[in-house]
C-alpha positions, 0 to 999 in steps of 0.5 A, a space after each residue: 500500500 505505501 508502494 501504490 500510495 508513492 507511486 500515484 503521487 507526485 512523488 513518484 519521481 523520487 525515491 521509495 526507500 523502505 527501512 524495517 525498524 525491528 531489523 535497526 541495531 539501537 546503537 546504529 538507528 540513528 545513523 542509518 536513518 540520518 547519517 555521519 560525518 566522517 570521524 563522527 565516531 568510532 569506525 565512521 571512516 566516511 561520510 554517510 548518507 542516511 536514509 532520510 536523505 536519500 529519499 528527498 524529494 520522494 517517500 521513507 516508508 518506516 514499517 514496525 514503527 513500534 520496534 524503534 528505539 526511544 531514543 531514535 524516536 525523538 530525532 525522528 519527531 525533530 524531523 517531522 516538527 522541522 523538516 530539518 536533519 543534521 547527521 552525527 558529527 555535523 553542526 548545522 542542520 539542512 531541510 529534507 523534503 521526504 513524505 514520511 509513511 509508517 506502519 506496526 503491528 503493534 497497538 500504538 496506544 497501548 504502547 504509549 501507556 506503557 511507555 514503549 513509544 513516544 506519545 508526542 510521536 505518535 499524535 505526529 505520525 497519526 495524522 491520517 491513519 489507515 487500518 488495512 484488515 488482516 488477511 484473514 478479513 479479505 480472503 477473496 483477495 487470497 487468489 489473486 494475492 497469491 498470483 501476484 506474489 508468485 510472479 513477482 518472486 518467480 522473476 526475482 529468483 529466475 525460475 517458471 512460476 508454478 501454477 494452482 489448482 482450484 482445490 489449492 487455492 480454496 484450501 488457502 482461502 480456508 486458512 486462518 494466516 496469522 502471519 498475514 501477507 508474509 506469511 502468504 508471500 513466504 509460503 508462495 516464494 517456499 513453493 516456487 523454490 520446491 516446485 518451479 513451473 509444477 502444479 501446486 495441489 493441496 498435497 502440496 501445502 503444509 500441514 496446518 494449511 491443509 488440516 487448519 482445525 487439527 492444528 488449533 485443537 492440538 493446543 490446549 491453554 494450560 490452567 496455570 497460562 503460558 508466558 508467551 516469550 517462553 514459548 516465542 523463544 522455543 519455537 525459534 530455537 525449534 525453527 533454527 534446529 530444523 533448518 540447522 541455523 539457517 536464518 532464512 529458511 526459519 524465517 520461513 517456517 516461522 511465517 516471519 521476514 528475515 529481518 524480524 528474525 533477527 531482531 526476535 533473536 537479539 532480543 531474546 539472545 539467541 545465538 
C-alpha cells in the first residue's frame, strides 16, 4: 500500500526507500536513518548518507514503527516538527523534503501507556491513519494475492512460476494466516523454490494449511497460562534446529521476514 500510495503521487519521481525498524541495531538507528560525518565516531571512516536523505524529494516508508528505539524516536519527531536533519558529527542542520509513511503491528496506544513509544510521536505520525484488515478479513483477495506474489518472486529468483489448482487455492482461502501477507508471500516464494513451473495441489501445502482445525485443537491453554516469550523463544530455537541455523529458511517456517528474525533473536539472545 505505501508502494501504490508513492507511486500515484507526485512523488513518484523520487525515491521509495523502505527501512524495517525491528531489523535497526539501537546503537546504529540513528545513523542509518540520518547519517555521519566522517570521524563522527568510532569506525565512521566516511561520510554517510542516511536514509532520510536519500529519499528527498520522494517517500521513507518506516514499517514496525513500534520496534524503534526511544531514543531514535525523538530525532525522528525533530524531523517531522522541522523538516530539518543534521547527521552525527555535523553542526548545522539542512531541510529534507521526504513524505514520511509508517506502519506496526503493534497497538500504538497501548504502547504509549506503557511507555514503549513516544506519545508526542505518535499524535505526529497519526495524522491520517489507515487500518488495512488482516488477511484473514479479505480472503477473496487470497487468489489473486497469491498470483501476484508468485510472479513477482518467480522473476526475482529466475525460475517458471508454478501454477494452482482450484482445490489449492480454496484450501488457502480456508486458512486462518496469522502471519498475514508474509506469511502468504513466504509460503508462495517456499513453493516456487520446491516446485518451479509444477502444479501446486493441496498435497502440496503444509500441514496446518491443509488440516487448519487439527492444528488449533492440538493446543490446549494450560490452567496455570503460558508466558508467551517462553514459548516465542522455543519455537525459534525449534525453527533454527530444523533448518540447522539457517536464518532464512526459519524465517520461513516461522511465517516471519528475515529481518524480524533477527531482531526476535537479539532480543531474546539467541545465538
Amino acid at each position: 500500500l505505501a508502494n501504490h500510495i508513492h507511486e500515484n503521487s507526485p512523488r513518484r519521481n523520487g525515491r521509495f526507500i523502505a527501512v524495517n525498524c525491528a531489523s535497526l541495531q539501537e546503537s546504529l538507528a540513528e545513523s542509518l536513518l540520518f547519517g555521519h560525518h566522517k570521524g563522527a565516531f568510532s569506525g565512521a571512516d566516511q561520510n554517510h548518507q542516511g536514509f532520510v536523505e536519500s529519499a528527498t524529494e520522494g517517500t521513507l516508508f518506516l514499517d514496525e514503527i513500534g520496534e524503534l528505539p526511544l531514543g531514535v524516536q525523538a530525532s525522528l519527531l525533530r524531523f517531522l516538527e522541522s523538516g530539518e536533519i543534521c547527521p552525527l558529527g555535523e553542526t548545522t542542520p539542512f531541510k529534507a523534503n521526504v513524505r514520511i509513511i509508517a506502519a506496526t503491528n503493534r497497538d500504538l496506544g497501548e504502547a504509549v501507556s506503557h511507555g514503549q513509544f513516544r506519545r508526542d510521536l505518535f499524535f505526529r505520525l497519526n495524522v491520517i491513519p489507515l487500518e488495512l484488515p488482516s488477511l484473514r478479513q479479505r480472503k477473496s483477495d487470497i487468489p489473486l494475492l497469491t498470483k501476484a506474489f508468485t510472479r513477482e518472486l518467480a522473476n526475482v529468483h529466475s525460475l517458471t512460476a508454478p501454477s494452482y489448482t482450484s482445490d489449492a487455492i480454496k484450501q488457502l482461502s480456508s486458512y486462518h494466516w496469522p502471519g498475514n501477507l508474509r506469511e502468504l508471500r513466504n509460503l508462495c516464494e517456499r513453493l516456487l523454490i520446491l516446485a518451479p513451473g509444477k502444479t501446486i495441489t493441496p498435497n502440496n501445502l503444509p500441514a496446518e494449511i491443509r488440516h487448519p482445525e487439527s492444528a488449533a485443537s492440538d493446543f490446549q491453554l494450560p490452567p496455570q497460562g503460558i508466558h508467551l516469550e517462553q514459548l516465542e523463544t522455543q519455537f525459534i530455537r525449534q525453527a533454527l534446529e530444523q533448518t540447522r541455523g539457517n536464518k532464512t529458511r526459519a524465517a520461513r517456517l516461522l511465517g516471519l521476514s528475515r529481518d524480524t528474525l533477527l531482531y526476535r533473536l537479539k532480543k531474546y539472545a539467541i545465538s
